[in-house]
Backbone bond lengths (Angstrom), bond angles and torsions (degrees), N, CA, C in turn:
res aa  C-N    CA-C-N  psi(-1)  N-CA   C-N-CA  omega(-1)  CA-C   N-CA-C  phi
1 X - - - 1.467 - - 1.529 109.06 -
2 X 1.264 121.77 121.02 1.399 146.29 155.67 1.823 104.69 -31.47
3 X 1.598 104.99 126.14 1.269 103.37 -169.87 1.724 90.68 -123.20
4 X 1.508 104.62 174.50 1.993 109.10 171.32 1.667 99.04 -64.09
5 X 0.775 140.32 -79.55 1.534 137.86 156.67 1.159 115.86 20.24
6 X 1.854 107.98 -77.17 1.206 99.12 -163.99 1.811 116.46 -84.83
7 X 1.539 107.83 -2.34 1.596 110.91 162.81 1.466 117.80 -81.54
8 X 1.775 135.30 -11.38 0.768 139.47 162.02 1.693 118.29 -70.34
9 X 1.319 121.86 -50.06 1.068 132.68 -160.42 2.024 88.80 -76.85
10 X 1.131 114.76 -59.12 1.650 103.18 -172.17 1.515 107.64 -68.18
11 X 1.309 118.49 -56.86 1.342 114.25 161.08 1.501 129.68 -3.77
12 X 1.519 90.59 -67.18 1.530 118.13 175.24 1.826 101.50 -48.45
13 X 1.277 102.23 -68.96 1.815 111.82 -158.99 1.501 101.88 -69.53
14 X 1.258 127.52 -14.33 1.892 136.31 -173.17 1.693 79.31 -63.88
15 X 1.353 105.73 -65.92 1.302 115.39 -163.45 1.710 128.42 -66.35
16 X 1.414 106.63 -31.08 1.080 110.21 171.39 1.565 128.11 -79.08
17 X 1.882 97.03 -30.22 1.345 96.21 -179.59 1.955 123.94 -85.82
18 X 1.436 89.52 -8.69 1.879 110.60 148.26 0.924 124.57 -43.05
19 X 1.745 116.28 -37.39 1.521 108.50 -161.98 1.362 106.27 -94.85
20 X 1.226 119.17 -1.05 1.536 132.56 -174.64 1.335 127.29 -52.62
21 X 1.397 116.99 -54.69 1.280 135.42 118.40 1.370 119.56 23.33
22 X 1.492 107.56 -110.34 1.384 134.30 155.72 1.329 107.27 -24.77
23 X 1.240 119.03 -74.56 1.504 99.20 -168.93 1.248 123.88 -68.24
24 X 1.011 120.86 -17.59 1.969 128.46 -179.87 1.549 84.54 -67.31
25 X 1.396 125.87 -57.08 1.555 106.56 -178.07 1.393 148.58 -32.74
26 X 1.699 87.19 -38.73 1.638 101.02 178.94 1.014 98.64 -96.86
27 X 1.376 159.34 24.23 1.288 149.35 105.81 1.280 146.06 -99.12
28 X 1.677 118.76 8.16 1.342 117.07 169.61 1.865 92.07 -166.42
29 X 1.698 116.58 88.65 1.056 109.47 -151.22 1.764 94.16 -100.28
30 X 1.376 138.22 -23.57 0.958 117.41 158.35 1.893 125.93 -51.52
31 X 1.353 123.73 -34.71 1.169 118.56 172.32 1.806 117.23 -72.49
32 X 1.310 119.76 -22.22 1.363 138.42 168.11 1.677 92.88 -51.11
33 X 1.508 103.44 -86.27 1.238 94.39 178.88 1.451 152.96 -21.55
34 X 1.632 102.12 -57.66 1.442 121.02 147.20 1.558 113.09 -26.38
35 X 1.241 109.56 -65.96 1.394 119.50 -148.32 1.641 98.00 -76.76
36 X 1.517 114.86 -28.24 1.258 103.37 168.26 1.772 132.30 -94.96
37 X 1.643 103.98 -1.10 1.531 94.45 157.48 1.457 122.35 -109.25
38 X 1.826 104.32 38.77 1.825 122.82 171.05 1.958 81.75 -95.25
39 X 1.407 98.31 -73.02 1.591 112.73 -161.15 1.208 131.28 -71.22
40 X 1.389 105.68 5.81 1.664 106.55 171.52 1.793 97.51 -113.88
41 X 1.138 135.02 7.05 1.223 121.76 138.97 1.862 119.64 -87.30
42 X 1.566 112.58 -34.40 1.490 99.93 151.70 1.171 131.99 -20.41
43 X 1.286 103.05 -64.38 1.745 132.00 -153.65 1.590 101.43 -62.58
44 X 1.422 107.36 -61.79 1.148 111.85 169.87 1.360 127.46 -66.19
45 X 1.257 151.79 10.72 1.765 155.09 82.78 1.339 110.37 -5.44
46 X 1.337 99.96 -91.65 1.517 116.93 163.27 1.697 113.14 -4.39
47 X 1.426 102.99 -86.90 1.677 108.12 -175.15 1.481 114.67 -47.15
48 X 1.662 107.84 -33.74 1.564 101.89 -164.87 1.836 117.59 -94.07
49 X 1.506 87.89 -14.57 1.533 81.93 164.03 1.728 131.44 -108.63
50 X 1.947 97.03 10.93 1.110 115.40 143.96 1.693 134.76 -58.07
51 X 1.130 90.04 -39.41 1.989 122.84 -178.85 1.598 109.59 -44.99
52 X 1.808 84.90 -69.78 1.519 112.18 -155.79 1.685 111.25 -90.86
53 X 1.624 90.68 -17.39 1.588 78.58 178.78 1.272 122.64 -129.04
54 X 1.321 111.85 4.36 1.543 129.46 151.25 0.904 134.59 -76.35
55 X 2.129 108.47 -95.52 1.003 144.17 -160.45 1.485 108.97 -58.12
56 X 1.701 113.64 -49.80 1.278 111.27 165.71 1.671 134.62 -77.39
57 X 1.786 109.05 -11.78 1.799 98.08 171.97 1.011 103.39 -73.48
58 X 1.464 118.45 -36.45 2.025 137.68 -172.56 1.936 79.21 -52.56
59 X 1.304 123.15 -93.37 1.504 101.97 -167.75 1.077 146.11 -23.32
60 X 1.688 102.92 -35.79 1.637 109.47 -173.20 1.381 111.74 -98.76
61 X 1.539 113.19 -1.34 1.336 107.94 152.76 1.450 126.65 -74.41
62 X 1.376 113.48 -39.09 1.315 111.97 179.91 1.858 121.68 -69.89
63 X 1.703 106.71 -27.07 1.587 117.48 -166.86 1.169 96.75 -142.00
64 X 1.511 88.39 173.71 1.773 102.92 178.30 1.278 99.12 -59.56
65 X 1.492 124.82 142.67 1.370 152.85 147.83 2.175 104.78 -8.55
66 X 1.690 77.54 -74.41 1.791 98.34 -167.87 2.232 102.26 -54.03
67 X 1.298 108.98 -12.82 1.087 103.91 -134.34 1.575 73.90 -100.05
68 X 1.720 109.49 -58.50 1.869 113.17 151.56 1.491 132.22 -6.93
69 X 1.675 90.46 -50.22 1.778 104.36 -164.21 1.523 93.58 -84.27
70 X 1.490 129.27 -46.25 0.949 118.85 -135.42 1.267 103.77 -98.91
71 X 1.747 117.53 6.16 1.340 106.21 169.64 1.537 98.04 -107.59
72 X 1.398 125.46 3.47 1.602 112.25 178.11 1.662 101.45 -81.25
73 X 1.156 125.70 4.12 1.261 118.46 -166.43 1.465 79.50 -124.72
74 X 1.294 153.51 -27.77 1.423 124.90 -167.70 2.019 72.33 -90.42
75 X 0.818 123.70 -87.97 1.773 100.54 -178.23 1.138 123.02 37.18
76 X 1.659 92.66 -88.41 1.557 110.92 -149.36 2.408 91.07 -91.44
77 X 1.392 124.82 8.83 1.138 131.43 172.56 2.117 101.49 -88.47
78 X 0.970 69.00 -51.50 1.976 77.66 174.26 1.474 136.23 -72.52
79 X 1.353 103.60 -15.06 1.519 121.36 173.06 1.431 97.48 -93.27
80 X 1.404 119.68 -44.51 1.609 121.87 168.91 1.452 113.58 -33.41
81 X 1.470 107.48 -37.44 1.440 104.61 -144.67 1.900 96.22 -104.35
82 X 1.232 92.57 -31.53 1.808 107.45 177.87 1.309 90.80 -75.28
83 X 1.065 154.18 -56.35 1.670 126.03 -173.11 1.449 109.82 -80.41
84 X 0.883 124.10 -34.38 1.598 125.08 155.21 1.809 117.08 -17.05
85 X 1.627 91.65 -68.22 1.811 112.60 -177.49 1.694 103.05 -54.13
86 X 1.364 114.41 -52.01 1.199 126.08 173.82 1.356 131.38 -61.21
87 X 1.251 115.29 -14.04 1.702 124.77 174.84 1.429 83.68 -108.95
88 X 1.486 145.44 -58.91 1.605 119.89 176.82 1.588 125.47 -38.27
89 X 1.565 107.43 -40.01 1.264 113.90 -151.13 1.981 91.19 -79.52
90 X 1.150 97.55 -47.94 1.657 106.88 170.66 1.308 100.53 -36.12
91 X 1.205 121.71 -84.18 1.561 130.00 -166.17 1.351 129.74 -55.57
92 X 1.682 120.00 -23.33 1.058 133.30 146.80 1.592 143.43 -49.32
93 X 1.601 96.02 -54.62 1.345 122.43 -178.06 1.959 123.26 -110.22
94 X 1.555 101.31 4.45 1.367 89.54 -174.96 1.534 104.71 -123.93
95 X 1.358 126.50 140.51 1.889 115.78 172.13 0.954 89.01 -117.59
96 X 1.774 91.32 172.55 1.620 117.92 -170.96 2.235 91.72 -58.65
97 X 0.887 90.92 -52.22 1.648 93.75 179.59 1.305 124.50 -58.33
98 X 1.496 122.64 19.23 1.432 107.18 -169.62 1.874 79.57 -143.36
99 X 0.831 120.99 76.22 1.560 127.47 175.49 1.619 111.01 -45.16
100 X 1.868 112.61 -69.45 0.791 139.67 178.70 1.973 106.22 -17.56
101 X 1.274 105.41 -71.67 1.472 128.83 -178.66 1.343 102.64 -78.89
102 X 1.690 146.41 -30.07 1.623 88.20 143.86 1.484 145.35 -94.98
103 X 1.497 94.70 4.88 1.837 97.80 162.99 1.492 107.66 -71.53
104 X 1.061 138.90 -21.33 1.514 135.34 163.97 1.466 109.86 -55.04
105 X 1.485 128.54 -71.28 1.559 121.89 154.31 1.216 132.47 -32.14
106 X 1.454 106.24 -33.88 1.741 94.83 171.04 1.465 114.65 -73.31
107 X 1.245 109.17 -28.84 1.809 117.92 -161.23 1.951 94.79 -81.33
108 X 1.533 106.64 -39.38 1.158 96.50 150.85 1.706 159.76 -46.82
109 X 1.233 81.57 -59.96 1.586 98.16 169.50 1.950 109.84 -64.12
110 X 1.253 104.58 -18.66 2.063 119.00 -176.04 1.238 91.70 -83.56
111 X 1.719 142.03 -31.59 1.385 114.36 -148.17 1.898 79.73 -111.60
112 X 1.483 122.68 -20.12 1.483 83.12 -177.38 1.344 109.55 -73.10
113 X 1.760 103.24 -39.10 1.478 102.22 -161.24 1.727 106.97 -49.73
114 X 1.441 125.46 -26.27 1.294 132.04 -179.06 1.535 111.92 -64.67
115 X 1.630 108.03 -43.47 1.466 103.37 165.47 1.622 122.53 -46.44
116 X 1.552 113.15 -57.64 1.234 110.13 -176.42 1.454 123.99 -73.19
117 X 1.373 102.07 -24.17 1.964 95.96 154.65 1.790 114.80 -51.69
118 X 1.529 102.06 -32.32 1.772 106.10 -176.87 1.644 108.15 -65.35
119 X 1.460 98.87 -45.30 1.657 117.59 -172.80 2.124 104.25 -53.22
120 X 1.866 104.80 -55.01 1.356 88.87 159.86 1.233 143.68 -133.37
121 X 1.836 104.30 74.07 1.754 124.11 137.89 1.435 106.77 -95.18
122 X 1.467 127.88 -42.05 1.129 90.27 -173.56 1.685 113.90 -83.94
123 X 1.123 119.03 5.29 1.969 118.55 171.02 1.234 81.53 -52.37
124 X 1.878 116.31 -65.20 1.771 103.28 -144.16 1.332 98.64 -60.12
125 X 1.686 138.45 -47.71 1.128 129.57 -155.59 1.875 109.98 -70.10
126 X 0.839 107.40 -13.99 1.140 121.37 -175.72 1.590 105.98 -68.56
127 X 1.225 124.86 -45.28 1.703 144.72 173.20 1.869 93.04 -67.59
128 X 1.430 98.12 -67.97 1.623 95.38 -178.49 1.086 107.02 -177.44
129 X 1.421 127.26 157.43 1.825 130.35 166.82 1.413 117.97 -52.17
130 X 1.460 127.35 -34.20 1.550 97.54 159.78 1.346 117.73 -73.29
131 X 1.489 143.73 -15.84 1.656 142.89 162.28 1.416 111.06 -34.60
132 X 1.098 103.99 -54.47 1.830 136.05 -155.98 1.125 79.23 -72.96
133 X 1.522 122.94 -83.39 1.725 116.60 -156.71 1.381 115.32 -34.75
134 X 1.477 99.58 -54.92 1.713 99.59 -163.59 1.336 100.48 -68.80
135 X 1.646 124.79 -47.67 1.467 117.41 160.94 1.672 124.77 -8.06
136 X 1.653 107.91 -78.80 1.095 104.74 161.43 1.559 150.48 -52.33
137 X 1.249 95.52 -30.66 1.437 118.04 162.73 1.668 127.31 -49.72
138 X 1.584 96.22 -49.99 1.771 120.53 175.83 1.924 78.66 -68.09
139 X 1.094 138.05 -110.01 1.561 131.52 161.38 1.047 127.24 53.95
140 X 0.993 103.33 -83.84 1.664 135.82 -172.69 1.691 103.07 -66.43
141 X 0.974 104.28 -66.78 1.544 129.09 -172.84 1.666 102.04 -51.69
142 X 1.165 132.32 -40.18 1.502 134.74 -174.39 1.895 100.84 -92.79
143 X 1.016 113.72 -17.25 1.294 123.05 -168.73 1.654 109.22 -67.79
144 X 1.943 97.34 -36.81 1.203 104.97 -133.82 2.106 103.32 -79.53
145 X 1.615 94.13 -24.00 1.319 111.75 -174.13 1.489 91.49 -85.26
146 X 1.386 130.76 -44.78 1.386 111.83 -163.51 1.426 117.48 -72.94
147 X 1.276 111.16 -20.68 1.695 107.79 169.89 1.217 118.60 -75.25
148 X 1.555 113.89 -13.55 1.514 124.80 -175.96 2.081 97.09 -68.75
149 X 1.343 108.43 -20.30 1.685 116.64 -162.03 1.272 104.78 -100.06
150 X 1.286 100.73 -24.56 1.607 118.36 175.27 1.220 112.98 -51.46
151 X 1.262 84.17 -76.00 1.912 115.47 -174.67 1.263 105.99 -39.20
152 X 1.481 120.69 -60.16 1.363 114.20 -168.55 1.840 105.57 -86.67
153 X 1.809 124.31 -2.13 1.417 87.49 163.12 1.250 110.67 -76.06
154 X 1.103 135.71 -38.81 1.444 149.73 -175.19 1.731 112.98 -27.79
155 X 1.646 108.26 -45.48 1.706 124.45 -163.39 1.422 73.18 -85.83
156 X 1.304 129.24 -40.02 1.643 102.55 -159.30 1.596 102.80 -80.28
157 X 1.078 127.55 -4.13 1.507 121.35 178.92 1.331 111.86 -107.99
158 X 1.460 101.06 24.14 1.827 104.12 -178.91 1.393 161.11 99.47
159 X 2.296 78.82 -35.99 1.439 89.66 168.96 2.103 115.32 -66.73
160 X 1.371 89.84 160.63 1.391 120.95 163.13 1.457 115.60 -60.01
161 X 1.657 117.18 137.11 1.191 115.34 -160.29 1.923 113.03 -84.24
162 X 1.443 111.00 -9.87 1.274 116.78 160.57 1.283 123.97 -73.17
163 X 1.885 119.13 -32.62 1.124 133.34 154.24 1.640 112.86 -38.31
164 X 0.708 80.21 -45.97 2.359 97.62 -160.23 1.823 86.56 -61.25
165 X 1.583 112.56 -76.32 0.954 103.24 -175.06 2.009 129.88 -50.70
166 X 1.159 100.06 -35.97 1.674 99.54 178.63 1.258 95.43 -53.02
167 X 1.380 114.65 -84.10 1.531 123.98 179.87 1.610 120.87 11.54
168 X 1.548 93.09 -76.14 1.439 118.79 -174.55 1.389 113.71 -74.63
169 X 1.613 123.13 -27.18 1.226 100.99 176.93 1.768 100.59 -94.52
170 X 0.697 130.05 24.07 1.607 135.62 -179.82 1.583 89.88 -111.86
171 X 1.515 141.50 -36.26 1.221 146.52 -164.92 1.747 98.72 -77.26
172 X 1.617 102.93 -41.13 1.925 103.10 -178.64 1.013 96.26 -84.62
173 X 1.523 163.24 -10.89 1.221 133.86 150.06 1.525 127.30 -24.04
174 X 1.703 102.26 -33.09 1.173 96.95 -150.71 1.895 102.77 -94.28
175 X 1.392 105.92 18.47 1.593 127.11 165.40 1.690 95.44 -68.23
176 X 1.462 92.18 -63.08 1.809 92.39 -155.53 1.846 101.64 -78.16
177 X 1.018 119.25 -17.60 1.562 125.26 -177.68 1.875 100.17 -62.67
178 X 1.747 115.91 -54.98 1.393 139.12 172.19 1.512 101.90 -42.17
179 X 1.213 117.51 -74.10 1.004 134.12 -162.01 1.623 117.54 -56.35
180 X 1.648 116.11 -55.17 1.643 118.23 162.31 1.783 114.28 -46.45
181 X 1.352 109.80 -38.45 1.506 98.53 -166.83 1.189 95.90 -95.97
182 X 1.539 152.32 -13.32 1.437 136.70 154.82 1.551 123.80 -62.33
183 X 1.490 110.67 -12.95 1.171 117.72 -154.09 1.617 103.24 -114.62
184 X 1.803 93.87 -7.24 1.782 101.36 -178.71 1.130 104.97 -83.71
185 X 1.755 113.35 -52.24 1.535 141.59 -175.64 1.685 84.55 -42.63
186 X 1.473 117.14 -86.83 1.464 120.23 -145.55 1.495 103.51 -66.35
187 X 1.332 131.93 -8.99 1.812 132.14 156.82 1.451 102.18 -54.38
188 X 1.294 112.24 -50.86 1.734 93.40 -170.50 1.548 100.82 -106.59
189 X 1.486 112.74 69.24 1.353 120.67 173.38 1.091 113.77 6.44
190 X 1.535 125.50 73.98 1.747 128.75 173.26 1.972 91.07 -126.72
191 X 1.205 117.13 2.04 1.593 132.46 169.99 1.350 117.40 -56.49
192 X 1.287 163.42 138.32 1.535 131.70 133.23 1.974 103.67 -79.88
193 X 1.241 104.82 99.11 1.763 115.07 -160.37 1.746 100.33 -65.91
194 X 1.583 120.55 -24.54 1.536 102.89 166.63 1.450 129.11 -70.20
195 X 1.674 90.04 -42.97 1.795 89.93 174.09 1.048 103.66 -77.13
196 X 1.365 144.30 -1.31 1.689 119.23 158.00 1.463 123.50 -85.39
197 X 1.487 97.40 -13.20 1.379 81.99 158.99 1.462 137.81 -81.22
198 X 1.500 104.61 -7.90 1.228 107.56 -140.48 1.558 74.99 -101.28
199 X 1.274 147.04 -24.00 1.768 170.66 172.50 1.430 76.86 -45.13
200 X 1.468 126.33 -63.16 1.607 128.78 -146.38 1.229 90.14 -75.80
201 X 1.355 126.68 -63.15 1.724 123.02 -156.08 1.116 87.42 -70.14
202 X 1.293 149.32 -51.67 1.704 142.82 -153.41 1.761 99.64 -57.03
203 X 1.682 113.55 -41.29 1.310 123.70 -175.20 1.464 113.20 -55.34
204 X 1.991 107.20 -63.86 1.098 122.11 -162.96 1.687 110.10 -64.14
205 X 1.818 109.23 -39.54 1.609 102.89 177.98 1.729 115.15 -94.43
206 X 1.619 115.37 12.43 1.843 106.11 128.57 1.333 132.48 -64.81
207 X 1.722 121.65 -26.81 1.173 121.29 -177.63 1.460 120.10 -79.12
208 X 1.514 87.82 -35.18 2.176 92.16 175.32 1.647 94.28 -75.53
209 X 0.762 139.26 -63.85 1.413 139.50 -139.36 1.673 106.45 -94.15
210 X 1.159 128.27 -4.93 1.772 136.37 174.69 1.425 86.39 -107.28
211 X 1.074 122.02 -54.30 1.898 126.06 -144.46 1.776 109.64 -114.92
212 X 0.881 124.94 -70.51 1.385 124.88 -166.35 1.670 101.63 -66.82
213 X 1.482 115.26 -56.43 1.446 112.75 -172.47 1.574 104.45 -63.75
214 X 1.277 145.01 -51.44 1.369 123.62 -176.08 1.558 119.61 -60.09
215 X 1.286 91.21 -33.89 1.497 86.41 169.59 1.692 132.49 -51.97
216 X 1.462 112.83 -43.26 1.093 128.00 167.44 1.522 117.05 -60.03
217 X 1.343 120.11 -33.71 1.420 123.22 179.85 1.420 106.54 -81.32
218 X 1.472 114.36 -24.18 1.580 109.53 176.49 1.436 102.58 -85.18
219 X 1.222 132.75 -18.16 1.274 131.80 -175.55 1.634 118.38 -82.09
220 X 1.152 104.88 -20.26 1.729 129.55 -171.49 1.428 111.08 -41.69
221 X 1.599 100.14 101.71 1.752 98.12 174.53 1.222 123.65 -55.47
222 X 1.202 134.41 133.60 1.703 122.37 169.19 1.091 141.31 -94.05
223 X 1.134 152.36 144.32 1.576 159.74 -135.03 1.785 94.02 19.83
224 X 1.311 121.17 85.67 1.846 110.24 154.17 1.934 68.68 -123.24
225 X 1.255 72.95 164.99 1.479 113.11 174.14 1.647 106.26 -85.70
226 X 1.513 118.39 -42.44 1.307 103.52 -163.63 2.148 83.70 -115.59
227 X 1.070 138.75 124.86 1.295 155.41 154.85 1.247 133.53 -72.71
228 X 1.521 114.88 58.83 1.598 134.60 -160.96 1.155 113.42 -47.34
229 X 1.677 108.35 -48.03 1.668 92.17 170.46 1.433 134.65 -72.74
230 X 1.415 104.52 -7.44 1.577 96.23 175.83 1.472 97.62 -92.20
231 X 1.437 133.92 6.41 1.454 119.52 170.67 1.573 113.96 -92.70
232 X 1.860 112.44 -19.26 0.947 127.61 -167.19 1.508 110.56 -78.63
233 X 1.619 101.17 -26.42 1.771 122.33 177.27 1.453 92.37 -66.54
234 X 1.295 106.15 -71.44 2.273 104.87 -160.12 1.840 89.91 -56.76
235 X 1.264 150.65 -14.56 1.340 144.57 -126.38 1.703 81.48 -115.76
236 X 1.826 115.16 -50.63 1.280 115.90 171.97 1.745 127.12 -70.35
237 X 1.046 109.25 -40.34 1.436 130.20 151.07 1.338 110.90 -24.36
238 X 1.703 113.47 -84.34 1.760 119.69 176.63 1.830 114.85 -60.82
239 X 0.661 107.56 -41.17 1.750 124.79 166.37 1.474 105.49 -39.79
240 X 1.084 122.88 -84.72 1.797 122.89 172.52 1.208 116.31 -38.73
241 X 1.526 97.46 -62.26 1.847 107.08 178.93 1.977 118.34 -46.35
242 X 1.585 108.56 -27.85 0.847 98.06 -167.01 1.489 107.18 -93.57
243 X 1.732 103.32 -23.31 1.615 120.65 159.64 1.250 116.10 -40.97
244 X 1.389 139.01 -39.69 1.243 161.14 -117.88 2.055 83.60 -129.52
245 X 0.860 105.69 -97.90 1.375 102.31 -160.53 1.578 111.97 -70.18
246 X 1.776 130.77 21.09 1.205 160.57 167.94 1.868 87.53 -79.22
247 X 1.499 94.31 -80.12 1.322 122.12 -167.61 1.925 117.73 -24.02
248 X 1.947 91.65 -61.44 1.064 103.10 -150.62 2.248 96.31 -103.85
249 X 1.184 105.23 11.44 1.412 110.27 -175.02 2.056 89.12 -98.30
C-alpha cells in the first residue's frame, strides 16, 4: 500500500529529474541537445507503454471498462482544448515586444502541465507503488526533453538564467502540490480511481501522440542507414514494458 511518503519522494524526483534537461542547457547546450533528441523519442515509448499496459488494465480492473475508455478520451478532449486556450491566449495577448508576458505563459502553461503529471503519480500510487513508479517513470522521461524547449524559450525571451531556474523549480512544485491532494481525496475513497485513471492515460497519450511523436517525425534524420530514434522509441517501449512486468511480478 502506497503511503504520503512514497508520493512525496517520486513526486519530488518526476520533478526534479525534469529539470535536468534544462539545466545542462544553460551550461553545455550542444550536449542538452543531444540528450534531448535520444529522450524525446524514449519518452514517447515510455508514455505509450505506460498507457496500454498499465494505466489502462489498472483502470479496468478497478471500473467498468466503458467508464475507463470514456474518460481517456474526455482526457485527451480537454488537454486538446487547454493547450488550445493557451496557444490562443499567447497569440492574442502577447508581442514580440512584451517579453515579460510571454515568459509568464510559458511558466504557465509548465506549472499546469506539471500539475497533471502530479494528478497521474498519485492515480498510479493510488492502485499501488509499482503503478506509481512506472507512472513516474513514463513522467520523468517526457519531462526531460520538454524542459530542454522550455529552457531555451525562456533565454530567448530574456530572462536570466537564475531566473529560468527559480521559475521552474517553483513551477515542479506544482507536481508534488497535484499529487498530495489527489492522493488525499482518493485515500478516503471520495475518487472514482478508474476514471482517474483513465483522465491520466487520456492525458499522458495526448502528450506522446500531439507532442512528443511529431516532434520526432519533424526531427527525422534522412538517408542514415541506422535511425536511432526509431530504435530509441522500441528501446522506450521495451524498457517500461519490462518496468511494468519487473514491477508488478
Amino acid at each position: 500500500m502506497a503511503t504520503y511518503q512514497d508520493v512525496i519522494i517520486f513526486s519530488l524526483l518526476g520533478g526534479v529529474v525534469s529539470l535536468v534537461g534544462g539545466v545542462l542547457l544553460l551550461s553545455q547546450a550542444k550536449m542538452a541537445g543531444k540528450i534531448a533528441d535520444y529522450a524525446t523519442p524514449f519518452a514517447a515509448g515510455a508514455l505509450l507503454s505506460a498507457v496500454f499496459l498499465d494505466l489502462l488494465p489498472e483502470g479496468i480492473e478497478v471500473a467498468p471498462a466503458e467508464n475507463v475508455f470514456l474518460a481517456a478520451l474526455v482526457g485527451m478532449v480537454l488537454f486538446f482544448f487547454a493547450e488550445r486556450f493557451l496557444i490562443w491566449f499567447h497569440h492574442h495577448h502577447s508581442h514580440d515586444s512584451d517579453k515579460d508576458r510571454g515568459a509568464s505563459l510559458i511558466i504557465i502553461g509548465d506549472t499546469l502541465h506539471n500539475a497533471m503529471d502530479g494528478v497521474a503519480i498519485a492515480a498510479g500510487f493510488l492502485i499501488s507503488v509499482p503503478t506509481g513508479i512506472v507512472t513516474t517513470l513514463a513522467v520523468a522521461t517526457h519531462e526531460i526533453p520538454q524542459e530542454v524547449g522550455d529552457f531555451g524559450l525562456l533565454l530567448n525571451k530574456g530572462m536570466s538564467k537564475s531566473k529560468i531556474i527559480l521559475a521552474n523549480l517553483l513551477s515542479a512544485l506544482a507536481t508534488l502540490v497535484a499529487a498530495l491532494i489527489v492522493f488525499s481525496l482518493g485515500s478516503s475513497d471520495s475518487l472514482p480511481l478508474g476514471s482517474l485513471l483513465g483522465l491520466s492515460a487520456g492525458f499522458l497519450l495526448y502528450i506522446a501522440s500531439s507532442d512528443v511523436i511529431p516532434e520526432i517525425h519533424q526531427n527525422a534524420a534522412k538517408r542514415k542507414f541506422i535511425d536511432w530514434q526509431a530504435i530509441m522509441f522500441l528501446v522506450g517501449v521495451a524498457a517500461v514494458a519490462g518496468v511494468i512486468s519487473l514491477a508488478h511480478s
